[in-house]
C-alpha positions as a Markdown table, in Angstrom:
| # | Residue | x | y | z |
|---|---|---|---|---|
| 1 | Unk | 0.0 | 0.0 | 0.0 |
| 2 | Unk | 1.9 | 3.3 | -1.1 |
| 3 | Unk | 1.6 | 6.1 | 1.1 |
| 4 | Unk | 1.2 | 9.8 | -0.8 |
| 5 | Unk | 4.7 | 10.4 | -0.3 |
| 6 | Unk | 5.8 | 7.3 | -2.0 |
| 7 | Unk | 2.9 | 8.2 | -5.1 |
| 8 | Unk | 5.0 | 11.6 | -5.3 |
| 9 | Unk | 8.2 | 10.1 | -5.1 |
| 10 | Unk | 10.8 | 11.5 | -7.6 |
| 11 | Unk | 9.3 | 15.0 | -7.3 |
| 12 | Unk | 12.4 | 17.1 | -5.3 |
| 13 | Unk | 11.6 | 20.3 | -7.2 |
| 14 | Unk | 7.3 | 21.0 | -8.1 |
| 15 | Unk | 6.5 | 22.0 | -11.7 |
| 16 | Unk | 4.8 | 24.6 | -12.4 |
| 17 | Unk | 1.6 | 23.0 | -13.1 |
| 18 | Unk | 1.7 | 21.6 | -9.1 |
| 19 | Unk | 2.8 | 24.6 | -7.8 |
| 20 | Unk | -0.7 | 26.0 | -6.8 |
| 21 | Unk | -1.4 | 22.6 | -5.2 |
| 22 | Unk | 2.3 | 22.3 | -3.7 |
| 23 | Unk | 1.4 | 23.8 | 0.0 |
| 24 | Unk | -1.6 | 21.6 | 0.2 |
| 25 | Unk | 0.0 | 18.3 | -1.0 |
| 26 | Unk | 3.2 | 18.8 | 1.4 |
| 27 | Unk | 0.4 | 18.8 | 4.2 |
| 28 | Unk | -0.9 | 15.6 | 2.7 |
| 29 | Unk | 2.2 | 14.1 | 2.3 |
| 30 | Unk | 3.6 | 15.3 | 5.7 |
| 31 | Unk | 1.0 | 13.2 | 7.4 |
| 32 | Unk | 3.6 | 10.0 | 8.3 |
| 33 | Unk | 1.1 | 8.2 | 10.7 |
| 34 | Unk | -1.3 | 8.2 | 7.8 |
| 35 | Unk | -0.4 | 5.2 | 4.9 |
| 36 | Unk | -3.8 | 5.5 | 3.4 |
| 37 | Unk | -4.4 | 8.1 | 0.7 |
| 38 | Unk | -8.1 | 8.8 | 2.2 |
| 39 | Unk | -6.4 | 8.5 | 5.9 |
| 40 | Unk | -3.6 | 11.7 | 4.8 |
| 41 | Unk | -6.4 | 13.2 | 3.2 |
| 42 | Unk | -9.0 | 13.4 | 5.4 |
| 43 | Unk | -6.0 | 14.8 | 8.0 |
| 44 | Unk | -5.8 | 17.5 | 5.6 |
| 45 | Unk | -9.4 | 18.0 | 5.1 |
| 46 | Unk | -10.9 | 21.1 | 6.8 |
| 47 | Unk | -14.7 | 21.9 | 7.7 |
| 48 | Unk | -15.6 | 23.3 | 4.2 |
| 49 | Unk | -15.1 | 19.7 | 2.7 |
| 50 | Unk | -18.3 | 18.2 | 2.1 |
| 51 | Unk | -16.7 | 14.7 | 2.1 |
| 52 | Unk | -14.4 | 12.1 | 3.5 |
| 53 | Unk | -12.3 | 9.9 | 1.7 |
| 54 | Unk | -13.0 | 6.0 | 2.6 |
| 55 | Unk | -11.2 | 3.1 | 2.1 |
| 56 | Unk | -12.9 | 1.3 | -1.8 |
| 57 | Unk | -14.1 | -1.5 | -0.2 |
| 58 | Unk | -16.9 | 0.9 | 0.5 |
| 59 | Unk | -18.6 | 0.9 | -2.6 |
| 60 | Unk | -18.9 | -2.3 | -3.5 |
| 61 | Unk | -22.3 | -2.0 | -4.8 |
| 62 | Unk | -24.3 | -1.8 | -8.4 |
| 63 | Unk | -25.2 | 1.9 | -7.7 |
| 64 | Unk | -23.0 | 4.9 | -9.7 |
| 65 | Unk | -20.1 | 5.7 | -8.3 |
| 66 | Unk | -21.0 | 9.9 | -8.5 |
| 67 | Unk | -24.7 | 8.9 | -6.9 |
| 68 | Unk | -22.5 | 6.6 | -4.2 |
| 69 | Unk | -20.6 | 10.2 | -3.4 |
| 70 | Unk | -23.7 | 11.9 | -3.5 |
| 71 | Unk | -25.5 | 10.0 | -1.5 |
| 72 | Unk | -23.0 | 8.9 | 1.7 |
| 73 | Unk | -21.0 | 12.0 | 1.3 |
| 74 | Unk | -17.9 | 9.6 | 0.8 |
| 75 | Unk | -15.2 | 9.6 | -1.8 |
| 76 | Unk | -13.6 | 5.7 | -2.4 |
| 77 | Unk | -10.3 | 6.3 | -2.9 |
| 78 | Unk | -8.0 | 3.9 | -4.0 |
| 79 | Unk | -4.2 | 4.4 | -3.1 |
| 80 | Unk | -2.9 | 5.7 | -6.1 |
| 81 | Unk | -1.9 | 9.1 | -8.0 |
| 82 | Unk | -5.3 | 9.0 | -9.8 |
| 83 | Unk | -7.4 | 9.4 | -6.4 |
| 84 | Unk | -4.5 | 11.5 | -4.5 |
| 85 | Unk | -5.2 | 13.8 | -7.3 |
| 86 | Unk | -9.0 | 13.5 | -6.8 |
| 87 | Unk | -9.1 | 14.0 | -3.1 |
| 88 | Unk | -6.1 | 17.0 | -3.6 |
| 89 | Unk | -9.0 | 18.9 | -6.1 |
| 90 | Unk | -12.0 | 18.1 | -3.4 |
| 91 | Unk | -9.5 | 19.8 | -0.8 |
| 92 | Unk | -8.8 | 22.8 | -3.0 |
| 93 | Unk | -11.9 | 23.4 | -4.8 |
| 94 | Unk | -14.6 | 21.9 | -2.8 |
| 95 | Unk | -18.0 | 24.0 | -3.8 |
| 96 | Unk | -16.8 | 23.2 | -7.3 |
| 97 | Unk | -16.3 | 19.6 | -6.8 |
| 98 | Unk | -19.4 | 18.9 | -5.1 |
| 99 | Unk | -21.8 | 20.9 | -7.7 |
| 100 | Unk | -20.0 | 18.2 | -10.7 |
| 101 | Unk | -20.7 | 15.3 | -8.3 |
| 102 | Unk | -24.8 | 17.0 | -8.1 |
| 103 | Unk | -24.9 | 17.7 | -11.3 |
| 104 | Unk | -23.7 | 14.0 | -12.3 |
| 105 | Unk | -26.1 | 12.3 | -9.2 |
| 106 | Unk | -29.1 | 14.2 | -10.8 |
| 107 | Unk | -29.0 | 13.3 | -14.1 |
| 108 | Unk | -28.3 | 9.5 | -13.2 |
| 109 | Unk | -31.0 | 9.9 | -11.1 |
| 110 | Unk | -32.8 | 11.4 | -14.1 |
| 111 | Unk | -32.0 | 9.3 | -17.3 |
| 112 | Unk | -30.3 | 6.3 | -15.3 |
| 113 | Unk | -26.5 | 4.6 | -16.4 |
| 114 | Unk | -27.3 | 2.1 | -19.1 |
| 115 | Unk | -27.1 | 3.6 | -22.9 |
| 116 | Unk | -24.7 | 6.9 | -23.2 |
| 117 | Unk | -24.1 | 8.9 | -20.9 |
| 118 | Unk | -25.7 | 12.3 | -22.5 |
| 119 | Unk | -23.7 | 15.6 | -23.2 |
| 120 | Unk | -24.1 | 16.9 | -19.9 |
| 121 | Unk | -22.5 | 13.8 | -18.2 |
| 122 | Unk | -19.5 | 14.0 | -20.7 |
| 123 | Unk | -19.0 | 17.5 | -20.2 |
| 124 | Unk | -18.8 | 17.1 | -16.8 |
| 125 | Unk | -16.7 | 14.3 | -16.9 |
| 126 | Unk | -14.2 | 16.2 | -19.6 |
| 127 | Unk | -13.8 | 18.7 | -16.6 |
| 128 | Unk | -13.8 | 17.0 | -13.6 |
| 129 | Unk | -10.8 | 14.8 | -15.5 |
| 130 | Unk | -9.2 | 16.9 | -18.0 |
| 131 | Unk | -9.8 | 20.9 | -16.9 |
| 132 | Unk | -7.6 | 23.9 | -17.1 |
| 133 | Unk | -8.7 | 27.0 | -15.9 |
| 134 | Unk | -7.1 | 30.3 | -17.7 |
| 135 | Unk | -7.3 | 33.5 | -16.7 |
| 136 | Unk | -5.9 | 35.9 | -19.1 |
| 137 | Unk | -5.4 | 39.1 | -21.3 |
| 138 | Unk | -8.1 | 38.9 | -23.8 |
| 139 | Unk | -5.5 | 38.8 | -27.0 |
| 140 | Unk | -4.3 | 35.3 | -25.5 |
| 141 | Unk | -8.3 | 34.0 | -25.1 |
| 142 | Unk | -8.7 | 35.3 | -28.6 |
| 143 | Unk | -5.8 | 33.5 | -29.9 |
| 144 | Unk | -6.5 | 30.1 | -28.6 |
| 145 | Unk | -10.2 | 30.2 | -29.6 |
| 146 | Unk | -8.7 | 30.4 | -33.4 |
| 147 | Unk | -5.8 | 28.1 | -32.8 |
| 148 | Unk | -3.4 | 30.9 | -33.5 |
| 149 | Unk | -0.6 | 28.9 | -31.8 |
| 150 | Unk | 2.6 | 31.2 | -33.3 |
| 151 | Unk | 0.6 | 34.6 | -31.7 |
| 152 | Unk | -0.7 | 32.5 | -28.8 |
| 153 | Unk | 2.8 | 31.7 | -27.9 |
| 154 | Unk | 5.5 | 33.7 | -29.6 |
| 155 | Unk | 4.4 | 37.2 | -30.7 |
| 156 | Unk | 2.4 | 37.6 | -27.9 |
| 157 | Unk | 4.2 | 35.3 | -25.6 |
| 158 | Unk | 4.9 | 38.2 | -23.0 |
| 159 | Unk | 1.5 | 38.4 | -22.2 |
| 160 | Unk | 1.4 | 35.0 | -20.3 |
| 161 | Unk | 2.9 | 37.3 | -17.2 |
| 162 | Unk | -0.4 | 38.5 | -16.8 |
| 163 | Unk | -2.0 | 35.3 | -17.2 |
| 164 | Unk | -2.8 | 32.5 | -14.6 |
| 165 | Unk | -3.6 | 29.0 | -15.2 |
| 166 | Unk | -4.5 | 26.1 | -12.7 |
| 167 | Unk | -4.9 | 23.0 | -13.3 |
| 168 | Unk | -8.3 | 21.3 | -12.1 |
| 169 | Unk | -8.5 | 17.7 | -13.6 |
| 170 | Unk | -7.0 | 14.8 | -11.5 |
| 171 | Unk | -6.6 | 13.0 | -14.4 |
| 172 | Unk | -4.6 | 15.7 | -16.0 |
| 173 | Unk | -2.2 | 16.2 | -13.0 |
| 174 | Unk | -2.4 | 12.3 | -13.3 |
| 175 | Unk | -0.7 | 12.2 | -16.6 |
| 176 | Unk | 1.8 | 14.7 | -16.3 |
| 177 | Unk | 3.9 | 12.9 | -13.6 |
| 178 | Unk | 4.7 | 11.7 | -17.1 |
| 179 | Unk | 5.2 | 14.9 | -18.9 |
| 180 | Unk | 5.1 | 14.7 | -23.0 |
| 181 | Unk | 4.7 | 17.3 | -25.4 |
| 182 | Unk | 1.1 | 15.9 | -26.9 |
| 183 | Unk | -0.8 | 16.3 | -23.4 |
| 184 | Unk | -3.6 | 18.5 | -24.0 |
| 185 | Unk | -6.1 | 20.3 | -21.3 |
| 186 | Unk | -9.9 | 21.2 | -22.0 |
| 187 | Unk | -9.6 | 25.0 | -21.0 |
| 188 | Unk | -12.7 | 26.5 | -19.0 |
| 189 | Unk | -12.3 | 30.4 | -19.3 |
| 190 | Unk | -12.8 | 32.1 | -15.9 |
| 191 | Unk | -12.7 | 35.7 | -14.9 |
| 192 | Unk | -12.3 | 34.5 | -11.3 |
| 193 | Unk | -10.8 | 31.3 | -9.9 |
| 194 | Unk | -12.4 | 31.2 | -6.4 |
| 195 | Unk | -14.3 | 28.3 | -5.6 |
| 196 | Unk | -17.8 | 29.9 | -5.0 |
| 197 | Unk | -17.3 | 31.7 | -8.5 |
| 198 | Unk | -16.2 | 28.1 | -10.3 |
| 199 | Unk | -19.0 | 26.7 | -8.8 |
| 200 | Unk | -21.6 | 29.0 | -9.8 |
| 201 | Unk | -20.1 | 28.9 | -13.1 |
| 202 | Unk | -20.8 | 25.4 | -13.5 |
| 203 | Unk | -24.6 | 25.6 | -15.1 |
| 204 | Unk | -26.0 | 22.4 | -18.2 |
| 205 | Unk | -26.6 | 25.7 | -20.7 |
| 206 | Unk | -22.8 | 26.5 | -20.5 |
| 207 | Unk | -21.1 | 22.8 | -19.9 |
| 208 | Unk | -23.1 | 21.8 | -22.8 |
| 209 | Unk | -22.5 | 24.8 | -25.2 |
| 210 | Unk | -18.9 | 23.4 | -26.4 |
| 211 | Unk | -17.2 | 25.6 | -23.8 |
| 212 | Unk | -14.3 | 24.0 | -23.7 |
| 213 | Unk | -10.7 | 24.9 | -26.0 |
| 214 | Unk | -8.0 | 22.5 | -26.8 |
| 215 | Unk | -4.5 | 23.6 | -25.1 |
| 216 | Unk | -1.4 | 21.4 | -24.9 |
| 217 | Unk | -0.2 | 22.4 | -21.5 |
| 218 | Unk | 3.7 | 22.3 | -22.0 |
| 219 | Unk | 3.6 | 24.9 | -24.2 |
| 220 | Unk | 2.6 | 27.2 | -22.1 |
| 221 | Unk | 6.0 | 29.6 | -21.3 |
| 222 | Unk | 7.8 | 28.4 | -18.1 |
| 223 | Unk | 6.3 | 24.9 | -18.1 |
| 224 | Unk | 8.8 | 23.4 | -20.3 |
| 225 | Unk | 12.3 | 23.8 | -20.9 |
| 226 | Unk | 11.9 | 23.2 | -25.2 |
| 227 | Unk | 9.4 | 25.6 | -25.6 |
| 228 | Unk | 11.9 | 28.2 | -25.1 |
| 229 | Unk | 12.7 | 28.1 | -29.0 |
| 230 | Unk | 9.3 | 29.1 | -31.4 |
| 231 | Unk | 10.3 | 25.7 | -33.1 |
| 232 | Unk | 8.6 | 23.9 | -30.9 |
| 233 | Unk | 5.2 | 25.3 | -31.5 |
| 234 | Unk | 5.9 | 23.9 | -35.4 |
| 235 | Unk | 4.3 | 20.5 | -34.8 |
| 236 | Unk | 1.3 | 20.1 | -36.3 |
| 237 | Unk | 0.3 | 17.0 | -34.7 |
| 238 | Unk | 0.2 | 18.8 | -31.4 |
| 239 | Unk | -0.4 | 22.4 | -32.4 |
| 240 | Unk | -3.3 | 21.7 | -34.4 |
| 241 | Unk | -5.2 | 24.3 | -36.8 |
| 242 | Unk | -8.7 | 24.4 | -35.9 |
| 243 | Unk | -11.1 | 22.2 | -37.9 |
């Protein structure tokens, strides 16, 4: 059974992308009585957390895994970087979290879980997993709506000092423990990043209105040695024009 620290293990400096969440997993990780993922992070858990994190064996039912959550107020959570990642996001945003895991209770309760899962349910998925949230000049937003990756990044690159991006899907932070070029987040545009704000944000008209634009995270300046040179933005297969 790995303990966070040993999930994390390898990290001695934290990229940029875990910076925001570096103070908050140090607590989680600092926790040595604590072997369990749920264990170090319900000891990190404060009263705004609508949850606690419980061993898997506890759903070992038929019913949903987001109407289990919604229903017990109980996360499973496995001991791995997938769920350390999951819990870390319910400790950081937790209004936010707990509206997707409502909005994905109701329509199961709604429409049910055979057949597909409806856009609303993949929307919600694509952010709860996958999510970036960018705050930024308005020539940058502009830019990445048309896939306008040379201004995005090069002429305009010394606008991303006024920009601020945070990374919100576990599955995201998941995957770049393993960092390649090709990893790409769904961006959610936000004027505000506090949680009450996120949360509110978070309404079917808007998740299902294709709000969500393409951007391969280690291109963003700072985030990765290579991109240094405009070269690396020449790479169609990651840069791609938009269809």
């Amino acid at each position: 059974m790995p303990s966070p620290a040993q999930l994390l293990a390898g990290i001695h400096r934290p990229p940029p992308w875990l910076l925001p969440h570096w103070h908050l997993l140090e607590r989680v990780i600092s926790d040595s009585t604590s072997q369990s993922v749920a264990a170090a992070l319900n000891s990190a858990r404060t009263e705004p957390v609508p949850v606690r994190f419980v061993d898997p064996s506890a759903h070992l039912t038929s019913e949903a895994y987001e109407a289990f959550i919604a229903r017990t107020a109980t996360v499973p959570t496995r001991d791995n970087q997938h769920d350390l990642f999951n819990g870390l996001l319910w400790l950081t945003y937790p209004q936010t979290k707990r509206r997707l895991n409502l909005l994905q209770a109701q329509e199961i309760e709604l429409r049910g879980t055979p057949g597909p899962r409806g856009p609303l349910r993949d929307a919600l998925t694509l952010f709860d997993e996958n999510a970036a949230l960018l705050k930024a000049p308005v020539e940058l937003i502009d830019s990445l709506r048309r896939r306008d990756w040379q201004r995005l990044f090069v002429s305009d690159r010394s606008l991303w000092q006024q920009a601020r991006v945070s990374l919100f899907g576990h599955a995201l932070l998941e995957k770049l423990m393993q960092p390649r070029k090709a990893i790409t987040a769904h961006v959610w545009v936000v004027d505000d990043m506090t949680d009450e704000t996120l949360a509110s944000s978070l309404t079917p008209e808007r998740l299902t209105d294709r709000p969500f634009l393409p951007l391969p995270v280690l291109g963003i300046p700072g985030w990765w040695p290579d991109n240094e040179g405009p070269a690396f933005y020449d790479d169609p297969e990651v840069f791609r024009q938009r269809r």
